[in-house]
PDB file as gemmi writes it, atoms N, CA and C in Angstrom:
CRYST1    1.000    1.000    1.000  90.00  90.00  90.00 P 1                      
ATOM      1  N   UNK A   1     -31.407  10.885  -8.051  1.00  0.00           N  
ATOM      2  CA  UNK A   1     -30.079  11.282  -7.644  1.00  0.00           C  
ATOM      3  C   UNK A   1     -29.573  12.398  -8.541  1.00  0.00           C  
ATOM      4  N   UNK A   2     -28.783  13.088  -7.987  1.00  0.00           N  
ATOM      5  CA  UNK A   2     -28.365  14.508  -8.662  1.00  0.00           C  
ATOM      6  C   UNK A   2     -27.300  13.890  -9.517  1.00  0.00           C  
ATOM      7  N   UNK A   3     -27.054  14.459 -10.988  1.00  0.00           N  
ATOM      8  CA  UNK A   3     -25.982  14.159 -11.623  1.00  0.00           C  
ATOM      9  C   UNK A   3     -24.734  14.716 -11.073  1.00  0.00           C  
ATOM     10  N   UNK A   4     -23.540  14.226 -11.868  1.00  0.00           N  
ATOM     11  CA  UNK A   4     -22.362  15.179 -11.218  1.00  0.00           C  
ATOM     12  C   UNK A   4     -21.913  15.332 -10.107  1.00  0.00           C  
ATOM     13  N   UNK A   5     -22.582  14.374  -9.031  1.00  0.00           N  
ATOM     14  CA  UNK A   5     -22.056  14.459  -7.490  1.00  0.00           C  
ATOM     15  C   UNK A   5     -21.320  13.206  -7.519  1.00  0.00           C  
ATOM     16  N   UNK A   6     -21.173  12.243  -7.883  1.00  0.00           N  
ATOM     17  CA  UNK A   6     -20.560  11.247  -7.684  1.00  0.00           C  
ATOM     18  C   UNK A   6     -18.711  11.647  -8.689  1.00  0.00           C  
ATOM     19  N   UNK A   7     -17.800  11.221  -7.975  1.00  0.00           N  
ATOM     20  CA  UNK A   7     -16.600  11.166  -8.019  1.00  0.00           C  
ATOM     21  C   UNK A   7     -16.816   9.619  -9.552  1.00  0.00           C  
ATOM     22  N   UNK A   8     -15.793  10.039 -10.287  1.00  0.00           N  
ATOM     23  CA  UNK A   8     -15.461   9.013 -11.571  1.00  0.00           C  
ATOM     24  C   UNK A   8     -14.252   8.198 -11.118  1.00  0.00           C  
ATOM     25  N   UNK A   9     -15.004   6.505 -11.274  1.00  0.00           N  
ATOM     26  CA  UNK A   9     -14.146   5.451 -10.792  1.00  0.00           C  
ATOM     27  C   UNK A   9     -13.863   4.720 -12.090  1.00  0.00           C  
ATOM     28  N   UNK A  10     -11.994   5.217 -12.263  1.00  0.00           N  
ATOM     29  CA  UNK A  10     -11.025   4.689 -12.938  1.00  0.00           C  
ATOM     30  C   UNK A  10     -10.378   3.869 -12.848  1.00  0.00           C  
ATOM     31  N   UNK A  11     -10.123   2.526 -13.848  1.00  0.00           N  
ATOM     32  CA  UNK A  11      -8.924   1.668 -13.494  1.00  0.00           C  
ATOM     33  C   UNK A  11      -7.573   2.113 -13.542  1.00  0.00           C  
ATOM     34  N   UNK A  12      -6.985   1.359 -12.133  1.00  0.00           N  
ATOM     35  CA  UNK A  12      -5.539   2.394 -11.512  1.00  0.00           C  
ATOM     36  C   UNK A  12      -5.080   0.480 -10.741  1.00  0.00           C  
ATOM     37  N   UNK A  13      -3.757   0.510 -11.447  1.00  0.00           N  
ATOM     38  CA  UNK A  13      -3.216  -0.186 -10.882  1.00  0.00           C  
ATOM     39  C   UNK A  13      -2.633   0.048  -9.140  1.00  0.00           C  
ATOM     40  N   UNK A  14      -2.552  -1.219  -8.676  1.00  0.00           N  
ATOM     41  CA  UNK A  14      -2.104  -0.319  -7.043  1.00  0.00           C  
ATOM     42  C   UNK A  14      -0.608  -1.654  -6.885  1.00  0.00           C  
ATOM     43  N   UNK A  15       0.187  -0.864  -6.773  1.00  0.00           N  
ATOM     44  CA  UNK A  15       1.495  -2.173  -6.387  1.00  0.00           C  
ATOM     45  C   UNK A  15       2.060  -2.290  -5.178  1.00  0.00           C  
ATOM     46  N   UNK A  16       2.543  -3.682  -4.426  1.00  0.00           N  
ATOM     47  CA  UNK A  16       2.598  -3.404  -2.907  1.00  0.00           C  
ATOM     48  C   UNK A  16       4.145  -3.734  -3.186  1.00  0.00           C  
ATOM     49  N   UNK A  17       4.621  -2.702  -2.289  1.00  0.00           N  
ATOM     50  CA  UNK A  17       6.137  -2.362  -2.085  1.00  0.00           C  
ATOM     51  C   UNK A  17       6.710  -3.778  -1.436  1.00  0.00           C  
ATOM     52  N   UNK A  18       6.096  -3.867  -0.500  1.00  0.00           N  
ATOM     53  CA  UNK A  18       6.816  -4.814   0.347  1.00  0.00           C  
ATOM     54  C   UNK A  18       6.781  -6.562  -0.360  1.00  0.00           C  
ATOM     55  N   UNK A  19       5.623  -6.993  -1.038  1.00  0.00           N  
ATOM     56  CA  UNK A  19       5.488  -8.098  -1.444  1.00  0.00           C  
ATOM     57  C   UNK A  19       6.193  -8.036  -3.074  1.00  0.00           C  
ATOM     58  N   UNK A  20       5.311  -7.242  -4.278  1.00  0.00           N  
ATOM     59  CA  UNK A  20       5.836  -6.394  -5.199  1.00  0.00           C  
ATOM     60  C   UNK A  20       4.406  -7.195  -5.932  1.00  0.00           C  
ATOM     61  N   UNK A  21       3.799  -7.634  -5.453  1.00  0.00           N  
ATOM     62  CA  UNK A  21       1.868  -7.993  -5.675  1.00  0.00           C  
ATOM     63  C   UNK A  21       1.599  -6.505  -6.341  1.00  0.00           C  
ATOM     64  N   UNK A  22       0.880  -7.068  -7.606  1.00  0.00           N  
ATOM     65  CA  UNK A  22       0.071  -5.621  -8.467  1.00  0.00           C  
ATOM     66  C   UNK A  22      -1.545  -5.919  -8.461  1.00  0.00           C  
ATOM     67  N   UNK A  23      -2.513  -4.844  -8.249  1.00  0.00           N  
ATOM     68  CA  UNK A  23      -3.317  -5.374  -8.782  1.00  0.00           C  
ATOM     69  C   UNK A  23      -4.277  -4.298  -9.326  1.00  0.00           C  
ATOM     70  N   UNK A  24      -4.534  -5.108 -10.409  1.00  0.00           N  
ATOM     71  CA  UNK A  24      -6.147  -3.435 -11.110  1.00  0.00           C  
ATOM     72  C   UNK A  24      -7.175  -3.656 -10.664  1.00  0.00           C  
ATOM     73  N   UNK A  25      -7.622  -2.581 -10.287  1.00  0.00           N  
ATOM     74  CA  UNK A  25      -9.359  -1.983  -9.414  1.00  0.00           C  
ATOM     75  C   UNK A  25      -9.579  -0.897 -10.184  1.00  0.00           C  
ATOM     76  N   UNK A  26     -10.476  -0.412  -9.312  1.00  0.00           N  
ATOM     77  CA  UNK A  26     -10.626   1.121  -9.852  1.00  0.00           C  
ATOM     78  C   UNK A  26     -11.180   1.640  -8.671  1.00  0.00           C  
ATOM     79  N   UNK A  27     -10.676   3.399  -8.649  1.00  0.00           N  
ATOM     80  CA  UNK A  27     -10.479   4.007  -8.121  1.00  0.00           C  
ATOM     81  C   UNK A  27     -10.656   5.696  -8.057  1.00  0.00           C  
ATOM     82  N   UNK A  28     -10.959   6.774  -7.147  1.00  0.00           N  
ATOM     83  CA  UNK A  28     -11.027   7.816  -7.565  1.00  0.00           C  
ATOM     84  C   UNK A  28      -9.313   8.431  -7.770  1.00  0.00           C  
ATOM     85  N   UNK A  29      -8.525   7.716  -6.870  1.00  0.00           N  
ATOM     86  CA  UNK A  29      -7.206   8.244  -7.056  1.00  0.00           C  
ATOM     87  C   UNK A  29      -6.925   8.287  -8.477  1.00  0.00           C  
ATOM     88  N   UNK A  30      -5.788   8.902  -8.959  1.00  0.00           N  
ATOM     89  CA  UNK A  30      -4.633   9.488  -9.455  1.00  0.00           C  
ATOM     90  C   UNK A  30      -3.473   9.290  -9.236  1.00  0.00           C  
ATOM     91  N   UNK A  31      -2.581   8.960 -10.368  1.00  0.00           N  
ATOM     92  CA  UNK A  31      -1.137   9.358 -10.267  1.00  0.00           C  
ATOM     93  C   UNK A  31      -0.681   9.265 -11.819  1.00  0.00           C  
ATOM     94  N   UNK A  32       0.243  10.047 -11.829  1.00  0.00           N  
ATOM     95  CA  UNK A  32       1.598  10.593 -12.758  1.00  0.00           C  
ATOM     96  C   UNK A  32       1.660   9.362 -13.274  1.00  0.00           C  
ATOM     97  N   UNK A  33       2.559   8.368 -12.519  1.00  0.00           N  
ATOM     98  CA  UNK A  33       2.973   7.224 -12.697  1.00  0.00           C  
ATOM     99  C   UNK A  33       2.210   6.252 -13.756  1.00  0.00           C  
ATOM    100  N   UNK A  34       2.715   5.812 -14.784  1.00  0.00           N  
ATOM    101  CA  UNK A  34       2.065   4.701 -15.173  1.00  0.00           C  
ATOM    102  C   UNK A  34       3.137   3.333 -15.305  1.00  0.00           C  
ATOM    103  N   UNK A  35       2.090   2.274 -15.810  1.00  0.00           N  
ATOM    104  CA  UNK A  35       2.611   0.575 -15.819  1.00  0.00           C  
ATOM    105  C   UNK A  35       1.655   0.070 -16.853  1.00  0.00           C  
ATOM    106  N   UNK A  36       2.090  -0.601 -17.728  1.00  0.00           N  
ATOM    107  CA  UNK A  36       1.563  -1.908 -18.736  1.00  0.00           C  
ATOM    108  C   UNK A  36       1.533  -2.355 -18.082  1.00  0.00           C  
ATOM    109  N   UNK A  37       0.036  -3.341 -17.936  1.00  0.00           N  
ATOM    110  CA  UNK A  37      -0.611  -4.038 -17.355  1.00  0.00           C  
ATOM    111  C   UNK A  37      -0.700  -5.552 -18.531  1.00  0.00           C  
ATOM    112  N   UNK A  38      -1.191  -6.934 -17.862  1.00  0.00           N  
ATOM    113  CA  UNK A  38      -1.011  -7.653 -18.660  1.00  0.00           C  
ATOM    114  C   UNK A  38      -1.680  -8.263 -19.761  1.00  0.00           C  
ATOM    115  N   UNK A  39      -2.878  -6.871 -20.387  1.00  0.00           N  
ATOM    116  CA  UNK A  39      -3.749  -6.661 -21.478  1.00  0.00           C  
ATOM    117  C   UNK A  39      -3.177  -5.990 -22.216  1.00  0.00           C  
ATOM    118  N   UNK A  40      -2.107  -5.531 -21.433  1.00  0.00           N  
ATOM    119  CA  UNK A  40      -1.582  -4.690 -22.796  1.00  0.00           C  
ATOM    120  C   UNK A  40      -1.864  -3.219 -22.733  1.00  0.00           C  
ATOM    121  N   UNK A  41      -2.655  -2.888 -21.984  1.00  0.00           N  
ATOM    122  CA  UNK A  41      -3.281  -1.152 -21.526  1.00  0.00           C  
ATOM    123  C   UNK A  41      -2.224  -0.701 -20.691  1.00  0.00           C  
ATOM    124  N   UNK A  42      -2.113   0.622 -20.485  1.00  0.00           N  
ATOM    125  CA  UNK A  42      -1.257   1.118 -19.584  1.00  0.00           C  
ATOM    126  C   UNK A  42      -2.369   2.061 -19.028  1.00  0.00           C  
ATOM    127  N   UNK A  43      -2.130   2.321 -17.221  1.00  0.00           N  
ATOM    128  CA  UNK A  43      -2.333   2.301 -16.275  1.00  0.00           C  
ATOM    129  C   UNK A  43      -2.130   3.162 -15.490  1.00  0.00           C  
ATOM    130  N   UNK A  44      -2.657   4.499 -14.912  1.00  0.00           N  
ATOM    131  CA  UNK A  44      -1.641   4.928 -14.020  1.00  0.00           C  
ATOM    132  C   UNK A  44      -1.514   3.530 -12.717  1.00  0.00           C  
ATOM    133  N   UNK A  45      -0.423   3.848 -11.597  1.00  0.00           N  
ATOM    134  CA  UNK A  45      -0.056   3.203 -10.632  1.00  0.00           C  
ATOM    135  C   UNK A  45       0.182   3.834  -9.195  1.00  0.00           C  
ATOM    136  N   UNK A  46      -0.334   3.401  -8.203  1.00  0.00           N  
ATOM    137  CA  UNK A  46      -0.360   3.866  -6.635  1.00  0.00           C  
ATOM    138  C   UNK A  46       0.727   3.033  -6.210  1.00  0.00           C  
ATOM    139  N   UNK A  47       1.855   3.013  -5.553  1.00  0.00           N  
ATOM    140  CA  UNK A  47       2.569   2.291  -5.014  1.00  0.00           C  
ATOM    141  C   UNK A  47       2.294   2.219  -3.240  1.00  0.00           C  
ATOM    142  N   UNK A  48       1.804   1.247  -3.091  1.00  0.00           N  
ATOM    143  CA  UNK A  48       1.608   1.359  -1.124  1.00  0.00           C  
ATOM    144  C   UNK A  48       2.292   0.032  -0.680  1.00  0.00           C  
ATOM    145  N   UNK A  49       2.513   0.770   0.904  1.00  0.00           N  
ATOM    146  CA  UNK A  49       3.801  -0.220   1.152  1.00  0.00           C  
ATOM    147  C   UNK A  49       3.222  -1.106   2.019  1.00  0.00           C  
ATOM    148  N   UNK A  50       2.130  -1.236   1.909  1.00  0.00           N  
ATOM    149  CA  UNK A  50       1.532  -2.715   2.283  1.00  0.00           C  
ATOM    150  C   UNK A  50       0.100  -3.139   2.160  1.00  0.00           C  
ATOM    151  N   UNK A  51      -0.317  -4.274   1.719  1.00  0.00           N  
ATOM    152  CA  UNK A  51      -1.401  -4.803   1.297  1.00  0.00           C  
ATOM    153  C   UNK A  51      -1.649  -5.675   2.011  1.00  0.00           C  
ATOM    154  N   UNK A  52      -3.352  -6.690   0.790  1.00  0.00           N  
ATOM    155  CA  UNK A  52      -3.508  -8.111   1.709  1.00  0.00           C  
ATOM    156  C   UNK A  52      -2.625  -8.630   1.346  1.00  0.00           C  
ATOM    157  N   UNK A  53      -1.531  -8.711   0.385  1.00  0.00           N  
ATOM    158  CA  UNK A  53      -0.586  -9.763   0.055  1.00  0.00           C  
ATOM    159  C   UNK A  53       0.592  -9.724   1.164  1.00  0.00           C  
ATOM    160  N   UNK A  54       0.400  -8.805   1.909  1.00  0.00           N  
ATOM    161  CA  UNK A  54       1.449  -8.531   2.467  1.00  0.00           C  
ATOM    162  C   UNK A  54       1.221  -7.969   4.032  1.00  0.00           C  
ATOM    163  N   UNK A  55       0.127  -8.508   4.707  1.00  0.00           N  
ATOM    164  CA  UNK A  55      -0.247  -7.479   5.975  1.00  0.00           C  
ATOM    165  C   UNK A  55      -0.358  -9.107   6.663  1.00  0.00           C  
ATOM    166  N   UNK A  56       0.564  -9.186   8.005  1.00  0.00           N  
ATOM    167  CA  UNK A  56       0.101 -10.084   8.520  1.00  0.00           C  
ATOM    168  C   UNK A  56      -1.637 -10.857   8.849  1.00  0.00           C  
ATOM    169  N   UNK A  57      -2.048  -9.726   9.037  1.00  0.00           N  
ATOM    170  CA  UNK A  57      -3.496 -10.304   9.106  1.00  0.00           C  
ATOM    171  C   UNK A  57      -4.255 -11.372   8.604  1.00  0.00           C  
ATOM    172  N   UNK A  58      -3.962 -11.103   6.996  1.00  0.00           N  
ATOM    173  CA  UNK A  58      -3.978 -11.706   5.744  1.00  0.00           C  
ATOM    174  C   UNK A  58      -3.580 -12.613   5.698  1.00  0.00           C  
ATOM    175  N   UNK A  59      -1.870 -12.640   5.995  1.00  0.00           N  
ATOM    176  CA  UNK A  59      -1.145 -13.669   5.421  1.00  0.00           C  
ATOM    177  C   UNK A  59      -0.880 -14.605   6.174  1.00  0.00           C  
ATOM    178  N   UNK A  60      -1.242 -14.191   7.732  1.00  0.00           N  
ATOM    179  CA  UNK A  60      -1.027 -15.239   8.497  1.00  0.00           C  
ATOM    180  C   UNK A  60       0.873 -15.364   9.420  1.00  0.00           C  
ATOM    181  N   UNK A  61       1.544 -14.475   8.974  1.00  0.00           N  
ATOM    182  CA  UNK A  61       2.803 -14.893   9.008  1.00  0.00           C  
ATOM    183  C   UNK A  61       3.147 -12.918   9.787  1.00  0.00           C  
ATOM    184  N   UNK A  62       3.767 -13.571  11.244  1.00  0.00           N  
ATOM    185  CA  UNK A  62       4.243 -12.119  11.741  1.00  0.00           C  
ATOM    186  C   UNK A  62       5.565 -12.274  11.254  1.00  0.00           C  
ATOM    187  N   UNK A  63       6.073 -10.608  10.947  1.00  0.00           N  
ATOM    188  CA  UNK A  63       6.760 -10.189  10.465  1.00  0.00           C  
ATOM    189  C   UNK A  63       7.420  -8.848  10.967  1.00  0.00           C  
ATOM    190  N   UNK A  64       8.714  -8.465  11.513  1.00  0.00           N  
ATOM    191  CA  UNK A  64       9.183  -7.685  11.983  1.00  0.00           C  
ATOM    192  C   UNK A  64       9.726  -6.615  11.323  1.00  0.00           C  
ATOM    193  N   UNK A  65       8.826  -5.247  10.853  1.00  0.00           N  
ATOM    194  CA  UNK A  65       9.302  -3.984   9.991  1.00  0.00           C  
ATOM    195  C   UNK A  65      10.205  -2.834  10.350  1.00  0.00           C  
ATOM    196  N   UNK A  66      11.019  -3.161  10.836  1.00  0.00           N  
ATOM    197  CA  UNK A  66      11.625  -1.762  11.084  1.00  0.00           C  
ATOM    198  C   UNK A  66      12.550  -0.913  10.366  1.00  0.00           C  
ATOM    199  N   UNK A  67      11.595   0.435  10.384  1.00  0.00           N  
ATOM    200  CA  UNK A  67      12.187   1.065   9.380  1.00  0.00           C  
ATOM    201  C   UNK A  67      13.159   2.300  10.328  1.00  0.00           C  
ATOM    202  N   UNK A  68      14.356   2.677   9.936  1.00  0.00           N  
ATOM    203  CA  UNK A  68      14.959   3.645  10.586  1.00  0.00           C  
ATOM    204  C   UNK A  68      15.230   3.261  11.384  1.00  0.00           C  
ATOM    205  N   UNK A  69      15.504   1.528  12.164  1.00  0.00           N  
ATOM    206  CA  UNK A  69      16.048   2.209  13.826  1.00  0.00           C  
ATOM    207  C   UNK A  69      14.691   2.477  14.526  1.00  0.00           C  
ATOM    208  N   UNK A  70      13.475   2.229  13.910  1.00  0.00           N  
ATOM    209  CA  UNK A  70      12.616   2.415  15.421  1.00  0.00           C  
ATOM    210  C   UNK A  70      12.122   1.742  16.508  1.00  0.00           C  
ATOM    211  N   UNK A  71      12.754   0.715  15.951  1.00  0.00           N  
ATOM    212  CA  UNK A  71      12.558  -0.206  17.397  1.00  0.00           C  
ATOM    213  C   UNK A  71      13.607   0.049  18.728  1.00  0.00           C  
ATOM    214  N   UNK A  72      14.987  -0.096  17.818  1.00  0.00           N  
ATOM    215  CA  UNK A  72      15.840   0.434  18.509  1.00  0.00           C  
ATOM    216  C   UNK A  72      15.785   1.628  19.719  1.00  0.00           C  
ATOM    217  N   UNK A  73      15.416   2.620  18.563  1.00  0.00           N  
ATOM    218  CA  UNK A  73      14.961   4.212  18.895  1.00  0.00           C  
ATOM    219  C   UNK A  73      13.865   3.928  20.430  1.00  0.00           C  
ATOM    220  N   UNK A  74      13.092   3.587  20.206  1.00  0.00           N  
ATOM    221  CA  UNK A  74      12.094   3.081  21.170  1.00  0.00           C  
ATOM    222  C   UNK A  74      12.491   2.616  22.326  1.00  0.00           C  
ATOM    223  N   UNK A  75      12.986   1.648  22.460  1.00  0.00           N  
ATOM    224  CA  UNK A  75      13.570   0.600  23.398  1.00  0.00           C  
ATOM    225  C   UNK A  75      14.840   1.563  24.105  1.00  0.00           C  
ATOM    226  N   UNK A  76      15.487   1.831  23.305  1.00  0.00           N  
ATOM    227  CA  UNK A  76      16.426   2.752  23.967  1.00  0.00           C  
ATOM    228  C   UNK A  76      15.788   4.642  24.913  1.00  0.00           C  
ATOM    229  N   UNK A  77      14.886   4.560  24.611  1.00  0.00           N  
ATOM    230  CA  UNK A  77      14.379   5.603  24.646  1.00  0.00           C  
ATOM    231  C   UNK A  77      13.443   5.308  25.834  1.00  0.00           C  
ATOM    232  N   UNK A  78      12.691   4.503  26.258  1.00  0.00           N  
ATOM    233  CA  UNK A  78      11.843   3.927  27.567  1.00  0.00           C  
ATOM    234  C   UNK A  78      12.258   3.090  28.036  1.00  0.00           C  
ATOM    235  N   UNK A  79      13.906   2.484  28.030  1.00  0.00           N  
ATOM    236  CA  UNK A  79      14.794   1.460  28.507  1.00  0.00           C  
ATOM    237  C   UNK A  79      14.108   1.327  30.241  1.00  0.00           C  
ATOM    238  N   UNK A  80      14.001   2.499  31.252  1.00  0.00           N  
ATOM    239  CA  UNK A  80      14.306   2.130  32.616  1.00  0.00           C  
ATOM    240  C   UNK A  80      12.131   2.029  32.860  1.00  0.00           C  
ATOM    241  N   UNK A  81      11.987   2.606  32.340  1.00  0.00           N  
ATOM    242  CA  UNK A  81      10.404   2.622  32.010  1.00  0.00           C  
ATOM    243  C   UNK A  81       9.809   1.058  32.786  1.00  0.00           C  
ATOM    244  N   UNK A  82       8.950   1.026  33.665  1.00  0.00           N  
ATOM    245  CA  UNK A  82       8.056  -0.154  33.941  1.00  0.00           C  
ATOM    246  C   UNK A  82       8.840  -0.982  34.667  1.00  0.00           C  
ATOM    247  N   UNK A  83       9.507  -0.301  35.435  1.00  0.00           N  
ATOM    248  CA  UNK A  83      10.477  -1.689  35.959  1.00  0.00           C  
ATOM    249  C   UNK A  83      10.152  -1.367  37.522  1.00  0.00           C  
TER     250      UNK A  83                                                      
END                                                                             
């Protein structure tokens, strides 16, 4: 295998918005951001707004997200639609 082609996998905390679940992996990402972790190291951090802690799939439990009015937006918007 050729050296130098492979991307360098760093530990990077990732935190889920919606649950507030952290967890360290590693990763090719990046970010600015850092977090003390509970070794005591600090971390950069990815914030994503949903995980397994937090994706129905996972968790088993549906859950209704609406962000902005888009359900609303929607419904009002294809109201006479299919009838």
């Amino acid at each position: 295998m050729k050296t130098e082609t492979h991307p360098d996998y760093l530990p990077i905390v990732f935190r889920d918005l919606a649950s507030g679940a952290t967890f360290l992996t590693r990763s090719t990402v990046t970010s600015q951001k850092t977090i003390e972790w509970e070794d005591g190291n600090t971390y950069p951090v990815i914030d994503v707004e949903i995980s397994s802690e937090s994706h129905p799939f996972y968790t088993g439990k549906q859950r209704i997200m609406d962000s902005a009015g888009r359900v609303e937006k929607f419904n009002s918007r294809y109201k006479g639609f299919g009838k």
